[in-house]
N, C-alpha and C positions, 0 to 999 in steps of 0.2 A: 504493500500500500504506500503510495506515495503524499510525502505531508506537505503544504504548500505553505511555508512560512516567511515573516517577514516584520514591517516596524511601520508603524503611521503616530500621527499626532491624531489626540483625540482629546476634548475641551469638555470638561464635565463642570459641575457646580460644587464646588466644595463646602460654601456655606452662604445662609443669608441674612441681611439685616436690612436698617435703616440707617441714610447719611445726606450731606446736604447735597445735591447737584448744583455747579456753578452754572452749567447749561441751562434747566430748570428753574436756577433761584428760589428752591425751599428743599424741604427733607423730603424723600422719600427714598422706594424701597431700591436693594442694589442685589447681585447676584454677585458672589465672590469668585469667580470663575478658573478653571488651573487649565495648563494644557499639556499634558503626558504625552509621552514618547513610549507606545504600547507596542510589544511584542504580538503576532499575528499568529495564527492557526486557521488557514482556509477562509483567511480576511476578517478573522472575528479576533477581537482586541483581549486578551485573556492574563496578559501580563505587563505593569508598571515598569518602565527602565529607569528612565528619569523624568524629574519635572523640565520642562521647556521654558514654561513661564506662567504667568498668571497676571489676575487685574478684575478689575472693579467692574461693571456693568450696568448703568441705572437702565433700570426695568418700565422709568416714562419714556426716556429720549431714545437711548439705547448705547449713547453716548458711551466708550470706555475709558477708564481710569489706569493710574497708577495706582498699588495699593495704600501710598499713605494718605490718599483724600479722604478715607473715611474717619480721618484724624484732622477733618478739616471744620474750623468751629468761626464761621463770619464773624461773631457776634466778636469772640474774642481778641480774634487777627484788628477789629474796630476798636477796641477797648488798648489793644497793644502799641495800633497806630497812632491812635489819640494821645497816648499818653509820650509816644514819642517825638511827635507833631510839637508839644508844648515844650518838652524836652528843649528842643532846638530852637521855641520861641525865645524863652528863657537865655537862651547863650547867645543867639542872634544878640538881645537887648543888652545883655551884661558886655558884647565885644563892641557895639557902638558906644557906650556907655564910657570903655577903656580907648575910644578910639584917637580921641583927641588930647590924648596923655593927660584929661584931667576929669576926676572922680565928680562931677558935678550931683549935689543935693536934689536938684529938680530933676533929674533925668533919671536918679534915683525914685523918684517920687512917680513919674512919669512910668517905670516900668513898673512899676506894685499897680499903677492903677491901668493898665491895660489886658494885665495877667486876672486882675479883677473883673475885670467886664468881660474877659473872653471865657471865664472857668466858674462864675463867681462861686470862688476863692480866694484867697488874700493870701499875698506871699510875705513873710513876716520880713522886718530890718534884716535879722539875722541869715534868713535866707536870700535872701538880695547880694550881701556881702560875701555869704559865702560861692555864689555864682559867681560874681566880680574873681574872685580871690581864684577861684578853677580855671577862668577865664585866661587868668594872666600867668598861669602856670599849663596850660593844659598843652601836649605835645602835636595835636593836633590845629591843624591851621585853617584857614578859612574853607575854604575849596572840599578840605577832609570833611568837615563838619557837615559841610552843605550836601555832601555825596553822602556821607553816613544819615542824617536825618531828615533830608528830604528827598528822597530816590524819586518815589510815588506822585509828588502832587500835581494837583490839575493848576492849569491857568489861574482861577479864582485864590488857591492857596498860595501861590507865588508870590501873589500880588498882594495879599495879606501879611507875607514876611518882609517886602516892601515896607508895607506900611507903618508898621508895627516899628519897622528899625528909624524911617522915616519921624517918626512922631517922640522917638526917643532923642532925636540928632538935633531936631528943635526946641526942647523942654527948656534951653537955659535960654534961648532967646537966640538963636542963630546955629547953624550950621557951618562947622567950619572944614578946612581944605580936607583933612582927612575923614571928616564925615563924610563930605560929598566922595571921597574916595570908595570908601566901605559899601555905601550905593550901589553906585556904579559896578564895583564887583560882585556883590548880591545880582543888580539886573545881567550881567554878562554870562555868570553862573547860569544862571533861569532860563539864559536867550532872550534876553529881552531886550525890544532896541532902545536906541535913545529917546526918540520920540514916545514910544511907550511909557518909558520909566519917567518922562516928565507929564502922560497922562496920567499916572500913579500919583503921582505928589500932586498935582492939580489936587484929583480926587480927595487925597490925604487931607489935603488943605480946607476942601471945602466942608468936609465931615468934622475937622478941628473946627468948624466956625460954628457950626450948628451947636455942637457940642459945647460950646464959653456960656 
């Protein structure tokens, strides 16, 4: 009797759950799918050799995964960006703040009360200076800072880190050469052109007046 053997791939379900789809945009259900490298007898699969590979399957779209998306939590990755987002507002303001080689009181006062409005929260004296004091010690330089805590942002938050630094640079009553420098490297960082970043401070300007 002659045996007719041999190897194919063949995709079974290993297990199921629920997870978020990025496709979808909500939770639903996923098939955890593997795909074996099975030994043959007259084309019927009767033996495991090895795994090949496997992956995630949402069961609305059909869409496949890697297996760590079911490790994947929007809510948090928002909660984590958020908290980074500020992170970087915070050093933005304490590096304009150092920029003109002079610790100005109003600029101090100036970043507590924008951290205020945008979290309300209050950042205490002590935590002000201790940013300053990171600030001026931290091995990281402008450019690093900007690439480590704003990868992600849209147009809208670029223009907010603008402003933000912007409204700091003016707190003692002017802006001086190395303010306008720091700007400038903010908008170029971002892509943003000249004419832009002077529509930025327009804006800046005219939201300070409302706000007196």
């Amino acid at each position: 009797m002659f045996f007719i053997a041999g190897t194919r791939g063949v995709t079974t379900t290993a297990s199921k759950g629920e997870f978020f789809c990025p496709e979808c945009n909500v939770r639903t259900n996923y098939h955890h799918n593997q795909v074996h490298q099975k030994a043959t007898v007259f084309f019927i699969p009767v033996l495991n050799l090895k795994l090949l590979g496997e992956y995630i399957e949402c069961q609305n779209c059909s869409n496949t995964y890697k297996m760590e998306i079911v490790d994947y939590d929007p809510e948090q990755e928002r909660e984590e960006f958020e908290a980074l987002y500020l992170t970087g507002i915070k050093k933005v303001m304490a590096m304009m703040i150092l920029a003109d080689g002079k610790i100005d009181e109003k600029e101090k006062r100036m970043m507590k009360d924008i951290y205020q409005k945008m979290t309300n929260s209050e950042l205490s004296d002590s935590d002000i200076e201790k940013e300053i004091e990171n600030s001026k010690t931290t091995i990281f330089g402008l450019e690093d800072l900007l690439t480590e805590v704003f990868p992600q942002l849209n147009e809208s938050g670029r223009e907010t880190i603008i402003k933000v630094a912007y409204w700091v640079s003016i707190a003692d009553g002017k802006v001086d050469k190395e303010e306008q420098q720091l700007l400038i490297k903010l908008a170029k960082h971002f892509q943003i052109s000249n004419a832009h970043l002077k529509g930025i401070i327009s804006e800046a300007n005219e939201l300070s007046s409302k706000n007196e």
